[in-house]
Backbone as CSV, one residue per row, in Angstrom:
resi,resn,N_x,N_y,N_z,CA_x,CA_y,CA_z,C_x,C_y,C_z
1,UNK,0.844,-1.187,0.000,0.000,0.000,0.000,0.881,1.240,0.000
2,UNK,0.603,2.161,-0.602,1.591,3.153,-0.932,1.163,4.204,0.403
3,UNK,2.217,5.004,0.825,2.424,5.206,2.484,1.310,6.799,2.109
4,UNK,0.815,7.325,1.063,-0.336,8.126,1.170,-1.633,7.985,1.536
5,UNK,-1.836,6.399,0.801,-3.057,5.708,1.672,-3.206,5.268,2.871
6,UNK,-1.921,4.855,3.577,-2.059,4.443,4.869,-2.073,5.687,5.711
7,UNK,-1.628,7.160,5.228,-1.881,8.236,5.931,-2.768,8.308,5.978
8,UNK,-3.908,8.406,4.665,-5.290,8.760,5.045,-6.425,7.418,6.059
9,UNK,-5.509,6.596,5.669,-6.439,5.585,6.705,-5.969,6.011,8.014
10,UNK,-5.114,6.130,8.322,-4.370,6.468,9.640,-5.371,7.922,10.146
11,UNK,-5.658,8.619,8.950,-6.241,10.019,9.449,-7.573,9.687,9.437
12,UNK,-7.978,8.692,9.048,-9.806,8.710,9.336,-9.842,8.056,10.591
13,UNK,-8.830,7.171,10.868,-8.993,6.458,12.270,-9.054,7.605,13.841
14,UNK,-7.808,8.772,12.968,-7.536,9.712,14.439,-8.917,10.741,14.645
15,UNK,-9.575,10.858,13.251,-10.809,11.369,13.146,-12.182,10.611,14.023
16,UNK,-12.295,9.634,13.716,-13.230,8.737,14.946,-12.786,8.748,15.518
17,UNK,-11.513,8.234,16.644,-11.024,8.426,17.407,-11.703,9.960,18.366
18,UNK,-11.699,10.588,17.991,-11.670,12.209,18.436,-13.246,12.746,17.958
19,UNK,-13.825,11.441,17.691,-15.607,12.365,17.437,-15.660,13.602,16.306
20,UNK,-14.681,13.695,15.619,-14.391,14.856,14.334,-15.257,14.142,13.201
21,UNK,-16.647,14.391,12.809,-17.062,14.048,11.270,-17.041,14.270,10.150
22,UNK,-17.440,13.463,9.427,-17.481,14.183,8.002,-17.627,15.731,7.937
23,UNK,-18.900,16.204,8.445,-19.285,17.355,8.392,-18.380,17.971,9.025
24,UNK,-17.497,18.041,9.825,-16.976,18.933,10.673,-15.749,19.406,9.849
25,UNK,-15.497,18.181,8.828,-14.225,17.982,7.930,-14.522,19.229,6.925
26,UNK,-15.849,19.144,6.422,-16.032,19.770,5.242,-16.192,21.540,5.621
27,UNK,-16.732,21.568,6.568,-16.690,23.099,7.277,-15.374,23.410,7.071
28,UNK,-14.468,22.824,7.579,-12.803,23.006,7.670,-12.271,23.468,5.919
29,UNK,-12.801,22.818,5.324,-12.021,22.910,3.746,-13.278,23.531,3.539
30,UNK,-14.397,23.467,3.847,-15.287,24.476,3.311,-15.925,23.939,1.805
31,UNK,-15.788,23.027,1.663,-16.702,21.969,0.523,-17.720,20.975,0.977
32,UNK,-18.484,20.616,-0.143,-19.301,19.884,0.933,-19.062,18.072,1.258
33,UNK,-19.998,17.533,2.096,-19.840,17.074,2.767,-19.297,15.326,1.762
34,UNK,-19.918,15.179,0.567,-19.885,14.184,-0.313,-18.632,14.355,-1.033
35,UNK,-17.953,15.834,-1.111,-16.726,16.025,-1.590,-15.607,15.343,-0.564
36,UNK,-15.593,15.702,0.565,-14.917,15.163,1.673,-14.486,13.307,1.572
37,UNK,-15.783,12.892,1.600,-16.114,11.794,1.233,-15.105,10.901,0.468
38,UNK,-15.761,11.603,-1.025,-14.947,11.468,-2.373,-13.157,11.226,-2.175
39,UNK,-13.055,12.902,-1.523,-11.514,12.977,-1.302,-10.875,11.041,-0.665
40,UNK,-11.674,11.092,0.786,-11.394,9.674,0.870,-11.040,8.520,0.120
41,UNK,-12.360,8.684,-0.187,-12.572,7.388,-0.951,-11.374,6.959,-2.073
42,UNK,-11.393,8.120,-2.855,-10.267,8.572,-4.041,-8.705,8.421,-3.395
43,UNK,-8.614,8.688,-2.012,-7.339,8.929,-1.583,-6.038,9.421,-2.537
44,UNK,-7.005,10.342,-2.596,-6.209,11.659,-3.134,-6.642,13.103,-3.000
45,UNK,-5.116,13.653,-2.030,-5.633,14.276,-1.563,-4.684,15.555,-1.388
46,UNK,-4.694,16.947,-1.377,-3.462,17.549,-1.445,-2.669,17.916,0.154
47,UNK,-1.232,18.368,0.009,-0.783,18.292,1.276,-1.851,19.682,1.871
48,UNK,-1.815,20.649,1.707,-2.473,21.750,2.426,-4.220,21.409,2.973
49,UNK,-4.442,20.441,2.360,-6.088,20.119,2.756,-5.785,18.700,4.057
50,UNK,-4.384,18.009,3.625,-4.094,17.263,4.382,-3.794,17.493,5.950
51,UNK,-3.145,18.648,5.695,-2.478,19.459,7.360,-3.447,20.071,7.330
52,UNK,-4.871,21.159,7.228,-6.195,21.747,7.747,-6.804,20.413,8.168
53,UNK,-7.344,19.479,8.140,-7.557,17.831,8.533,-7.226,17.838,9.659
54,UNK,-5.574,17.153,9.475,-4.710,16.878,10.695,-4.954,17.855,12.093
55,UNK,-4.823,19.281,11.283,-5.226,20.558,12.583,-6.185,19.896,13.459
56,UNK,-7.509,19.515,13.068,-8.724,18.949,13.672,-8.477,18.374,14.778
57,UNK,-7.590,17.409,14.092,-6.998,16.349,16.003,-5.847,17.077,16.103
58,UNK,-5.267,18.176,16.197,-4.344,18.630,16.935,-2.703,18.264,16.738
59,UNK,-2.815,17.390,15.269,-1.394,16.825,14.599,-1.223,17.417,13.297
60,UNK,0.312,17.464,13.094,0.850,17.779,12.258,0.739,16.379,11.409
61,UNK,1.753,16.486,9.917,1.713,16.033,8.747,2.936,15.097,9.885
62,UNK,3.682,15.228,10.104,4.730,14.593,10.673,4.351,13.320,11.424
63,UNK,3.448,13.822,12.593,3.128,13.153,14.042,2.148,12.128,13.647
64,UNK,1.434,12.619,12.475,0.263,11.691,11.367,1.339,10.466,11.006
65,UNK,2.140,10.922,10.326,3.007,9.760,9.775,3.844,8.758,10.740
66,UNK,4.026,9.177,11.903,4.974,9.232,13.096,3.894,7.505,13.616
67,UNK,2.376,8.055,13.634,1.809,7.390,14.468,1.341,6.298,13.106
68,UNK,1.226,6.505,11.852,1.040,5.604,11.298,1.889,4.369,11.115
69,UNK,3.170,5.019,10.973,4.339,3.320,11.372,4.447,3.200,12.542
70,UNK,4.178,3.721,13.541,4.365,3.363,14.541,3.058,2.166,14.821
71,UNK,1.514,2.360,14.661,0.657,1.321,14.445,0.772,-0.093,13.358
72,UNK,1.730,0.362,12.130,2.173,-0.474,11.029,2.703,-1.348,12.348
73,UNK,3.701,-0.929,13.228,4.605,-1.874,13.833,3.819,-2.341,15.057
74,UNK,3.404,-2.407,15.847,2.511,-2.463,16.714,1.366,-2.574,16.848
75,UNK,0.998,-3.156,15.283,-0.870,-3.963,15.155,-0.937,-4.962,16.246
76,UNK,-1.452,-5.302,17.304,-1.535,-6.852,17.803,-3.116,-7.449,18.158
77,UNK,-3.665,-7.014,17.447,-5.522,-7.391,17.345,-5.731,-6.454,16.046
78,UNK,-6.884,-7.309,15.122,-7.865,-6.375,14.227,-8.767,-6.055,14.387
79,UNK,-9.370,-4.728,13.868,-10.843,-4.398,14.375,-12.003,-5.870,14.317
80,UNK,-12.914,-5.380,14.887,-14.042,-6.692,14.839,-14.507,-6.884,13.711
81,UNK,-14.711,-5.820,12.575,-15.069,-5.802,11.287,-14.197,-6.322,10.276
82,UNK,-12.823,-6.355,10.996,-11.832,-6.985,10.349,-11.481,-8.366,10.016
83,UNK,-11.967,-8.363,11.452,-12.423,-9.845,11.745,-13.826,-10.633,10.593
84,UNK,-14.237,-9.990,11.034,-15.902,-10.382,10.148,-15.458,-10.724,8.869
85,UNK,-14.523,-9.560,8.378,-14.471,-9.451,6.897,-14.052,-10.811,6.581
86,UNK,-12.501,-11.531,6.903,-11.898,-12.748,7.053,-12.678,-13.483,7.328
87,UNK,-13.479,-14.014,8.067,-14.570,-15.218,7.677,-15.574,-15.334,7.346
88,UNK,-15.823,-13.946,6.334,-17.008,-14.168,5.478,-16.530,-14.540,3.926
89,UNK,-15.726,-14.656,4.292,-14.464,-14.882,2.601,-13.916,-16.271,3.361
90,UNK,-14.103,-17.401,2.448,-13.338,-18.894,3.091,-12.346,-18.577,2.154
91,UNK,-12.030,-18.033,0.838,-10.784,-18.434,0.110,-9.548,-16.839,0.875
92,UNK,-10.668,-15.848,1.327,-9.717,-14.559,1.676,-9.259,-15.093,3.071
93,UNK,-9.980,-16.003,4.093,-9.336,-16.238,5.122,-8.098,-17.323,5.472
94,UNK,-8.529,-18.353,3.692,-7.597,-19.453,3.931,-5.818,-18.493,3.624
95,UNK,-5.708,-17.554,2.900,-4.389,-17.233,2.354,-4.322,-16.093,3.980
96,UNK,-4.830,-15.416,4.096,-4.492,-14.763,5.677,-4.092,-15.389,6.586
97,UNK,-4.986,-16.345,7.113,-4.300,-17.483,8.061,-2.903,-17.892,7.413
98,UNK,-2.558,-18.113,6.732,-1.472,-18.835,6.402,-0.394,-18.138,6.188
99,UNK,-0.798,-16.703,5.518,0.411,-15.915,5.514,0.736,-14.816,7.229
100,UNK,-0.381,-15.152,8.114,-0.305,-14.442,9.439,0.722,-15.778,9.904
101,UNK,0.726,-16.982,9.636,1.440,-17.833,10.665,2.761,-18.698,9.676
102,UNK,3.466,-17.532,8.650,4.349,-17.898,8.358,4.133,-18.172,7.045
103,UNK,3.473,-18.651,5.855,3.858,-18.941,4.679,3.875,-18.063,3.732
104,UNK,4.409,-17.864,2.359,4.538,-17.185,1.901,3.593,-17.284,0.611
105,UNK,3.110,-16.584,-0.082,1.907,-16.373,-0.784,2.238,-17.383,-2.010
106,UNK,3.440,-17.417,-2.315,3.816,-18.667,-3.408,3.814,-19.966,-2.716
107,UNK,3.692,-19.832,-1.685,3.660,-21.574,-1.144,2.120,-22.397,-0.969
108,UNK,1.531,-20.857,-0.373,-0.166,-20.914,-0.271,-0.689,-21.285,-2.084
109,UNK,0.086,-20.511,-3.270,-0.400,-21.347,-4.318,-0.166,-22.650,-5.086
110,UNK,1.050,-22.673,-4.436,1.574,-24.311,-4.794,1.170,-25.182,-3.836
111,UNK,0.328,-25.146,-2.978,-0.313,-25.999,-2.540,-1.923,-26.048,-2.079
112,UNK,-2.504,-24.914,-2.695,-4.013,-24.828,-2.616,-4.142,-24.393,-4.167
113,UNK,-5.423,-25.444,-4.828,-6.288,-25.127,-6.138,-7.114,-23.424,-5.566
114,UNK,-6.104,-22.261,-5.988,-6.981,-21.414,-5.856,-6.369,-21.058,-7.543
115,UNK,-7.709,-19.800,-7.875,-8.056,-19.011,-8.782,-6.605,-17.898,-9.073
116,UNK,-5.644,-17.955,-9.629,-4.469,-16.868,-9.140,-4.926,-15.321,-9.084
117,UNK,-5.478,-15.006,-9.938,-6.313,-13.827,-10.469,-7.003,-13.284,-8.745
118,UNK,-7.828,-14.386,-8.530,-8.705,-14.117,-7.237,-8.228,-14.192,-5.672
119,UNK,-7.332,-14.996,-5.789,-5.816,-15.043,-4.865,-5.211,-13.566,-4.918
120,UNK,-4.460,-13.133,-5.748,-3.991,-11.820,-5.778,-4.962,-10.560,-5.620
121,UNK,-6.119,-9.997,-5.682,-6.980,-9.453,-5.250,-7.375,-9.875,-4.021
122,UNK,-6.957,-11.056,-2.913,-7.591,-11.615,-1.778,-6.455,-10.823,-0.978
123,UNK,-4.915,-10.919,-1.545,-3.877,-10.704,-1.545,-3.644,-8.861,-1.109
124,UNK,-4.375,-8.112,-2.268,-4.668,-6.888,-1.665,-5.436,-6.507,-1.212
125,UNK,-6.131,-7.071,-0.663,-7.493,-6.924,0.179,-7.032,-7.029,1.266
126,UNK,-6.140,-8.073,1.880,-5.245,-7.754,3.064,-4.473,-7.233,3.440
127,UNK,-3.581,-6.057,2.166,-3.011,-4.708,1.895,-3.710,-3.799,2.620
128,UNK,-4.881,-3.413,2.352,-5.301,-2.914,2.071,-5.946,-2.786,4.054
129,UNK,-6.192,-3.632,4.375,-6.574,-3.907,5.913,-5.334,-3.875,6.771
130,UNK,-4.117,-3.708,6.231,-3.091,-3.250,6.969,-2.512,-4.138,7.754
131,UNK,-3.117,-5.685,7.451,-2.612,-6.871,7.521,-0.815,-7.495,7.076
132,UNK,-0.729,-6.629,6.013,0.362,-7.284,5.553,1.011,-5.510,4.356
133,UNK,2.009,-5.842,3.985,2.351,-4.564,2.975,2.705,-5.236,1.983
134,UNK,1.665,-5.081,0.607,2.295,-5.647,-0.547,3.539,-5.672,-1.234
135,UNK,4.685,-6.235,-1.404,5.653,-5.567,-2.097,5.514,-6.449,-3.607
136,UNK,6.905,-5.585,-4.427,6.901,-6.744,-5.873,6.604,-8.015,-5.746
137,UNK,6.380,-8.532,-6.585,6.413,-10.207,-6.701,5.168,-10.937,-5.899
138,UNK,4.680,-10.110,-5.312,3.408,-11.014,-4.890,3.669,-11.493,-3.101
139,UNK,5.344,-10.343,-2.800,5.615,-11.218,-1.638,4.478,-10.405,-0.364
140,UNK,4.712,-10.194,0.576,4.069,-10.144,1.326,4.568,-9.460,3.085
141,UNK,5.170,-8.733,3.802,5.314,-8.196,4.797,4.869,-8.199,5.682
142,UNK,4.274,-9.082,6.758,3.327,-9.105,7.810,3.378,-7.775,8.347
143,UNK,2.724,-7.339,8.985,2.427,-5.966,9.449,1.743,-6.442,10.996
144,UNK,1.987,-7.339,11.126,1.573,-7.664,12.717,1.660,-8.024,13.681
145,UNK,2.066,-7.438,14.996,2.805,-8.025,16.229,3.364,-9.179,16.812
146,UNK,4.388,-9.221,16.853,5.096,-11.275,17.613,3.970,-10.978,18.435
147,UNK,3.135,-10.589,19.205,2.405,-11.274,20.133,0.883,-10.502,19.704
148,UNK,0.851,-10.863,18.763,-0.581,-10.379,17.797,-1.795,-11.852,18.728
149,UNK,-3.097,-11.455,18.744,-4.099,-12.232,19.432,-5.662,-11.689,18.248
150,UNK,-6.297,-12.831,17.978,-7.412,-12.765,17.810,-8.048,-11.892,18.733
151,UNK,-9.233,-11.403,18.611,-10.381,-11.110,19.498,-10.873,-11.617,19.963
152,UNK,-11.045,-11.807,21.818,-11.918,-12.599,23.012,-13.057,-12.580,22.290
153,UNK,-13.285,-14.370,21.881,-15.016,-14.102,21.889,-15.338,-13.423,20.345
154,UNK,-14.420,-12.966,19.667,-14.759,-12.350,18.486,-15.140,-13.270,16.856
155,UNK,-15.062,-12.599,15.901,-15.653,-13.453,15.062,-14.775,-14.640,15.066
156,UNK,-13.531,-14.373,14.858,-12.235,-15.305,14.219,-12.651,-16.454,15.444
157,UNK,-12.391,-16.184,16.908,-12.200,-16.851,17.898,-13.577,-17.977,17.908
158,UNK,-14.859,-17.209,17.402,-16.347,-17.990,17.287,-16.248,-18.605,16.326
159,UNK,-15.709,-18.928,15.580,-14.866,-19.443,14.096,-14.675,-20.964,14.428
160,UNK,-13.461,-20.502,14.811,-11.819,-21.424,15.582,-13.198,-22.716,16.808
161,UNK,-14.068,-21.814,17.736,-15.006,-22.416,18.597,-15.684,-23.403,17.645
162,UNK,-16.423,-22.701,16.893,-17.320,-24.290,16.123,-16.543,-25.186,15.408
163,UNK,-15.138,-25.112,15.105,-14.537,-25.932,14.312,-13.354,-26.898,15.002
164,UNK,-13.893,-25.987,16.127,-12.879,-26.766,17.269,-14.089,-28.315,17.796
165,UNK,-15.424,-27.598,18.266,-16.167,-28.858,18.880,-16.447,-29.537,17.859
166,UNK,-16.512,-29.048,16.289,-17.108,-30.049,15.292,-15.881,-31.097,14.532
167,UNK,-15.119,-30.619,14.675,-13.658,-31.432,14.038,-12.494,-31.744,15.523
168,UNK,-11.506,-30.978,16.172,-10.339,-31.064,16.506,-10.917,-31.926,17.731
169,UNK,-11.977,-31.586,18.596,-12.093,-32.557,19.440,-12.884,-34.293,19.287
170,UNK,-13.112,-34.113,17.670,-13.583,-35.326,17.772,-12.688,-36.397,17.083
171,UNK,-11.570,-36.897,18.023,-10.699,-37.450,17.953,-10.487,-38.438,19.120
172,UNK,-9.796,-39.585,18.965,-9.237,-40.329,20.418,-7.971,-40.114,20.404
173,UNK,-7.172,-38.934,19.990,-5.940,-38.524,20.200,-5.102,-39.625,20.382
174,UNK,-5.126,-41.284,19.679,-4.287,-41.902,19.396,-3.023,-41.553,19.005
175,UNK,-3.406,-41.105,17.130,-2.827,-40.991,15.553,-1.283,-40.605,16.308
176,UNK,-0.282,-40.444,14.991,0.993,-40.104,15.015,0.874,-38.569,15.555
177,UNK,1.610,-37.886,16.343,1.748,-36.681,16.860,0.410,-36.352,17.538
178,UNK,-0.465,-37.368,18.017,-1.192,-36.429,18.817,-1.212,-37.028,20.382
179,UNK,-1.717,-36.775,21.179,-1.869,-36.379,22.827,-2.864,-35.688,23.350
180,UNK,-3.348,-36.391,24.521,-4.629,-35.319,25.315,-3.711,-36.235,26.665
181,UNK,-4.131,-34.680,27.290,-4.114,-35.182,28.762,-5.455,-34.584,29.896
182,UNK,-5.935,-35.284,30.152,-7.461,-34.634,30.899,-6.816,-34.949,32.625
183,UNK,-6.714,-33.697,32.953,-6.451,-34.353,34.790,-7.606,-33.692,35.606
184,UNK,-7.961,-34.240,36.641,-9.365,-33.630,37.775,-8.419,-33.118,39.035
185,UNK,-9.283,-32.232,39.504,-8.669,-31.738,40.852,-9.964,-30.698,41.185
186,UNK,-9.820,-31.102,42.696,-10.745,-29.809,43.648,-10.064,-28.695,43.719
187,UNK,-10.278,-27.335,43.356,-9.588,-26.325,43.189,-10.231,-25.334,43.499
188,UNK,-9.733,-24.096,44.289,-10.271,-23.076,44.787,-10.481,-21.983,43.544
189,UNK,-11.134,-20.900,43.084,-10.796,-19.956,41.865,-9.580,-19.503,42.084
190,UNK,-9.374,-19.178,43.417,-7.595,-18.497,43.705,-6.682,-18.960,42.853
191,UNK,-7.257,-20.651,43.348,-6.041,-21.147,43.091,-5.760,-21.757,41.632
192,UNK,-6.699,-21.472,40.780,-7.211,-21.781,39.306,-6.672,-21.091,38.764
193,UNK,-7.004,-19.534,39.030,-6.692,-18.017,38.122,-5.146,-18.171,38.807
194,UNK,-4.257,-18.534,39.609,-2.870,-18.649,39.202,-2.459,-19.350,38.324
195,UNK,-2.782,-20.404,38.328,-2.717,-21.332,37.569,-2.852,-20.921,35.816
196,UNK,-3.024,-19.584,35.773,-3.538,-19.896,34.331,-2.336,-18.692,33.912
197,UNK,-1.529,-18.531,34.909,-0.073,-17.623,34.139,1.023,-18.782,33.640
198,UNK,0.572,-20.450,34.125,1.650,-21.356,34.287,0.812,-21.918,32.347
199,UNK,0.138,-21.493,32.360,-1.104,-22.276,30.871,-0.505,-21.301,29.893
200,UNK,-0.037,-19.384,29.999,-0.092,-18.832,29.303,1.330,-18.753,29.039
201,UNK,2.358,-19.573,30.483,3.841,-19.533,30.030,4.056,-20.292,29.190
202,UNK,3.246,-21.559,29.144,3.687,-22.649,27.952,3.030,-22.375,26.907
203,UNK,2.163,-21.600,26.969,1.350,-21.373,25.029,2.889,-20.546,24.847
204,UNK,3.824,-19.661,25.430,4.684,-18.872,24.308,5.497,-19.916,24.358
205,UNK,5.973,-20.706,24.842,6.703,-21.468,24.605,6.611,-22.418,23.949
206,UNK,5.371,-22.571,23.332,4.831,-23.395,22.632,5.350,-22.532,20.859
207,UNK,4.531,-21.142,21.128,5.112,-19.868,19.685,6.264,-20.085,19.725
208,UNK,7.102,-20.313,20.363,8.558,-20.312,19.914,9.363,-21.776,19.622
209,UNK,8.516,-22.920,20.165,8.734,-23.713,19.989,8.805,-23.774,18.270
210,UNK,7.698,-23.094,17.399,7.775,-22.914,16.230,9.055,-23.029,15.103
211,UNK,9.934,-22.306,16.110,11.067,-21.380,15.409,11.990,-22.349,14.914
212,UNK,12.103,-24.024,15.477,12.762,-24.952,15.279,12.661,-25.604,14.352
213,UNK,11.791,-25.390,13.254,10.959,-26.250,12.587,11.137,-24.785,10.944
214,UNK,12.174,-23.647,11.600,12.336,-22.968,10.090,12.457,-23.088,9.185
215,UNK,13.463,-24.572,9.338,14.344,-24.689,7.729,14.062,-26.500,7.270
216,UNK,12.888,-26.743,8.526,12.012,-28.010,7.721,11.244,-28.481,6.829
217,UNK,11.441,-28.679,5.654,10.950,-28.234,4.373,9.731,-28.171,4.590
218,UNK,8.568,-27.540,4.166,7.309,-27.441,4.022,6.140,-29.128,3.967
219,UNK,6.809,-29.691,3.115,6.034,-31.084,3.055,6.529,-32.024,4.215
220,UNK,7.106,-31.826,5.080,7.230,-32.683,6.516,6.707,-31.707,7.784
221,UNK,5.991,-30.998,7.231,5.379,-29.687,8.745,3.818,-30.064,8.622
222,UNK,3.195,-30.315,9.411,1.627,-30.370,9.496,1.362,-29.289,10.271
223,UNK,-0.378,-28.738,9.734,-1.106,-27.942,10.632,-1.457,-28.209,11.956
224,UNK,-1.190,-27.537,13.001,-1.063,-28.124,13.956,-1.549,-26.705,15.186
225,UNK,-2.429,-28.214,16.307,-3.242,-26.905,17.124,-3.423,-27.159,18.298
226,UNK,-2.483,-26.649,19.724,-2.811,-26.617,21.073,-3.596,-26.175,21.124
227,UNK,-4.730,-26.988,22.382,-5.853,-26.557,22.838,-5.447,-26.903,24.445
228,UNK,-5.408,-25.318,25.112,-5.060,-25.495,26.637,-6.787,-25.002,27.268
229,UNK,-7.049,-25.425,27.960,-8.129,-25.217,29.260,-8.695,-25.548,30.267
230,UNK,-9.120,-24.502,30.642,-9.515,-25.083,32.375,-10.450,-23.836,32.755
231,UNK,-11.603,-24.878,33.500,-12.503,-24.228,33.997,-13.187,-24.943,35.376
232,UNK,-13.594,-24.591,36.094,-14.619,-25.005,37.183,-15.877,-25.734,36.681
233,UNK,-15.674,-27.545,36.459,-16.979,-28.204,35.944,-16.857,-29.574,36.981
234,UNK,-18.254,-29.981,36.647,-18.240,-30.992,37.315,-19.332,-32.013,36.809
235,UNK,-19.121,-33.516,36.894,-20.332,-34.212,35.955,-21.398,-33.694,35.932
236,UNK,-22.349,-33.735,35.284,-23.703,-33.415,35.551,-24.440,-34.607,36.665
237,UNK,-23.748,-35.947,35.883,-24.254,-36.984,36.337,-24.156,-37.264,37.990
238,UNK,-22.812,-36.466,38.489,-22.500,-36.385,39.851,-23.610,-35.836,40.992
239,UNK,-23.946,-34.421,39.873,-24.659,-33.401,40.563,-26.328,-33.533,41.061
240,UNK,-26.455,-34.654,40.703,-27.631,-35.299,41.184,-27.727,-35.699,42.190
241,UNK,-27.146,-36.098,43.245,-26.406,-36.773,44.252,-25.900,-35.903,45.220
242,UNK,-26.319,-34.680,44.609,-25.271,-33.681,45.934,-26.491,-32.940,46.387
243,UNK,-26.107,-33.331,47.953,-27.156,-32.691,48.773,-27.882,-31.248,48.571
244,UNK,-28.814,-30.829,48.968,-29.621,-30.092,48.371,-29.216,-28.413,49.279
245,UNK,-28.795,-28.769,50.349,-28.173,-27.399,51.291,-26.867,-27.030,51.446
246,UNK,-26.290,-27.581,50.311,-24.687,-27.817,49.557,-24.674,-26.761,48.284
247,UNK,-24.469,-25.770,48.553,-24.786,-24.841,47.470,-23.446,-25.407,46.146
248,UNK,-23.983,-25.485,45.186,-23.120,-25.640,43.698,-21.776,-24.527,43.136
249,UNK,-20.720,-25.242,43.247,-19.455,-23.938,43.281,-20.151,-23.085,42.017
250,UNK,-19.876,-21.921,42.099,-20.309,-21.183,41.118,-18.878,-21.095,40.373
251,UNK,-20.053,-21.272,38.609,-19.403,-21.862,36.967,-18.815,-20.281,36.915
């Protein structure tokens, strides 16, 4: 994406941000309100209409640009709409996923029957969301934090949820490379919610465990997916049986 468009995306964001509207824009340049618009949309735009803008939130042309790589470098969640967008597209989310967790856009076509034409438009569509920075050749720049996270609960994560109970857990974790371990214990919440900095030390150690596996050619690496959790449950079948002036730990 060429660094004029990511200014003006950068400047509509500091604009919501700050409750500044359309209308308030167009008073400022003194055109109306569909011209403003336009200017957007078009992203094109001149420097002197650019800095009267910027004035609005109280930044220069500089501090605009300052904060736009500085967010380039420091994405680590996408908006919720961002989210949405990616799994309402199965072929725009299969090349995102894959190029967010390492592959490179020529590997995603040498090994998925996609459309190339419709691939490369999927390609700047995630340009374009500030996902990644297009360069020559089709390569690709992640644009998003070593410790980048889905959204709690968000679309991606409600995604990952139904495809988790309808596929990954319906397994007897026999096969080659897999494992479950289910353990029980009476546990206080105290003593649970510590417990869950010792769950979040091994998921990074798990991300970095990654890093070993760089220069393993592509056709000996499988997709592959820890599932850590823990919560306060108990049979149902148990709970029949438990006295009635025994109040139920609260879920």
């Amino acid at each position: 994406m060429a660094l004029a468009a990511e200014l003006l995306d950068q400047l509509k964001h500091e604009l919501k941000s700050n409750g500044v509207t359309y209308k308030d824009v167009s008073e400022a340049l003194e055109v109306s309100e569909s011209s403003v618009k336009r200017l957007f949309r078009d992203q094109d735009m001149s420097l002197s209409r650019l800095e009267r803008i910027c004035g609005l939130v109280e930044l220069d042309i500089a501090a605009l640009t300052e904060r736009c790589f500085r967010d380039r470098k420091q994405m680590r969640a996408l908006s919720w709409e961002q989210e949405e967008t990616l799994v309402s597209d199965e072929k725009l989310f299969l090349i995102a996923a894959h190029i967010i967790y390492g592959w490179t856009f020529k590997r995603v076509m040498e090994t998925y029957e996609l459309d190339k034409h419709l691939a490369q438009r999927h390609l700047s569509a995630l340009d374009r969301m500030k996902i990644i920075e297009l360069q020559p050749g089709n390569e690709a720049r992640l644009l998003l934090s070593p410790d980048f996270e889905w959204i709690r609960n968000g679309p991606i994560q409600s995604f990952y949820e139904e495809k988790l109970q309808g596929g990954f857990l319906q397994s007897n974790f026999t096969g080659s490379g897999e494992l479950r371990l289910v353990i029980n214990a009476w546990m206080s919440l105290e003593n649970i919610e510590a417990f869950h900095e010792n769950m979040r030390r091994f998921a990074r150690e798990f991300e970095s465990h990654k890093r070993y596996d760089k220069n393993t050619p592509p056709h000996k690496r499988r997709g592959t997916t820890l599932l850590l959790a823990i919560r306060p449950w108990e049979l149902q079948m148990f709970e029949k049986y438990r006295h009635q002036n025994i109040d139920k730990v609260d879920e």
